[in-house]
N, C-alpha and C positions, 0 to 999 in steps of 0.2 A: 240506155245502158243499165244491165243489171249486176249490182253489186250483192255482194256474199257479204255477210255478217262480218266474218275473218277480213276481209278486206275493209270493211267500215274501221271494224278496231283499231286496222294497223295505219290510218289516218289520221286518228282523234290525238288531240293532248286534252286527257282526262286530269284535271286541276283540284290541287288542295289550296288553294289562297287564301284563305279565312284565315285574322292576324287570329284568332286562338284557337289554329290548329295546333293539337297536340303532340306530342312524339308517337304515342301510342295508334294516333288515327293514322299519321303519316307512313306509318308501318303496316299498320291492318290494309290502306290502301294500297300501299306497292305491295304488298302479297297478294290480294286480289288481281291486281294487273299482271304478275307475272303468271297468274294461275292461267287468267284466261284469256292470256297472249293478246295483249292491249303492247304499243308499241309506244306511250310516252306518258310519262308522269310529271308531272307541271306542279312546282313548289316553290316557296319564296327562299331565297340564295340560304337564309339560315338554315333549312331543310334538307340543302344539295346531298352534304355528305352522309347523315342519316339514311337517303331515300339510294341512294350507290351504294350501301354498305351492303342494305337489303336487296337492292337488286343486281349487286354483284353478280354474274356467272348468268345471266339473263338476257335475252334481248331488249328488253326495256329499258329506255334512256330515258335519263333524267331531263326536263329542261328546266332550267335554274332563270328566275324571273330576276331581273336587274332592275334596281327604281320604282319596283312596281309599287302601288298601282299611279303612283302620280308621275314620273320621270322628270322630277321637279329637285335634283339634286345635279350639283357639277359635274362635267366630264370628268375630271381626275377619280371622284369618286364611285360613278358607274364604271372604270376602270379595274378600281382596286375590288368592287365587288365582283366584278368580272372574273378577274385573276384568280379570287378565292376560290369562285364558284370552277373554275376549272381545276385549280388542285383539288376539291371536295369532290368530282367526279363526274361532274356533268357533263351533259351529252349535246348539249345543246345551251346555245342563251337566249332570252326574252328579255329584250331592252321595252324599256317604253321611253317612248320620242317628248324631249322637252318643249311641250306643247305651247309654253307663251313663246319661246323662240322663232315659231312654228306661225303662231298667230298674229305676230307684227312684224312677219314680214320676213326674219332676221334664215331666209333660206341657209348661207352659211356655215351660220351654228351648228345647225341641226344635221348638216351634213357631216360637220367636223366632228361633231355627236356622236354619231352614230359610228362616222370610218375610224374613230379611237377605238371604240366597243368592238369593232369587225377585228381592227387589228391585235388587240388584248386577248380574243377571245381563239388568236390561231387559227387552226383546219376546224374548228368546229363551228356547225351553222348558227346564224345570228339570225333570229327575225325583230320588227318592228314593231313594238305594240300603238298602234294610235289611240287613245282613249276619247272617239267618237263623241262621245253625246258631252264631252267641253266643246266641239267643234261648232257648235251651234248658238253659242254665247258672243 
């Protein structure tokens, strides 16, 4: 299967996660993605409404990270980050999954976890972040 450049882009979530990212980078990035029709901009929930403002009138959707990078906070509170993150404009959310939940066993939680987040977060897609390399501990 051969892919075109354009179709790689419109696959990728090209990420600013670095906790001192600036407002200034956050912007210089989402005008580069809208330039060159990249199709998702990946920021932590504080970033959401920022990185919408700028790419208002674009195809470029925001995906606004929830919990990230540890998902080591309550369900009520990946909720209400949730909720922000969808009035701030996001297009998309990024849970990351409470991984000791996950790791003794507690399947459950982690369901109950994640279908609050699916539900808070409406018709907009929800993926799972797993943070892999604690998995091996």
């Amino acid at each position: 299967m051969k892919l075109s450049c354009e179709k790689v882009k419109s696959m990728l979530d090209v990420a600013l996660l670095s906790p001192i990212a600036t407002r200034d980078a956050i912007k210089e990035l989402a005008i580069t993605l809208r330039n060159e029709n990249y199709s998702f901009l990946c920021v932590h929930s504080l970033h959401t409404k920022l990185a919408a403002d700028v790419l208002q009138g674009s195809p470029v959707k925001v995906v606004s990270c929830v919990s990230f990078p540890q998902g080591c906070i309550t369900t009520r509170m990946k909720c209400l980050e949730t909720e922000q993150a969808v009035k701030d404009g996001a297009g998309e959310i990024d849970m990351v999954m409470h991984l000791g939940a996950l790791m003794e066993g507690d399947f459950k939680a982690v369901e109950d976890d994640i279908k609050s987040v699916v539900k808070t977060a409406g018709n907009l897609p929800v993926k799972v972040i797993i943070e892999t390399p604690y998995l091996s501990m």
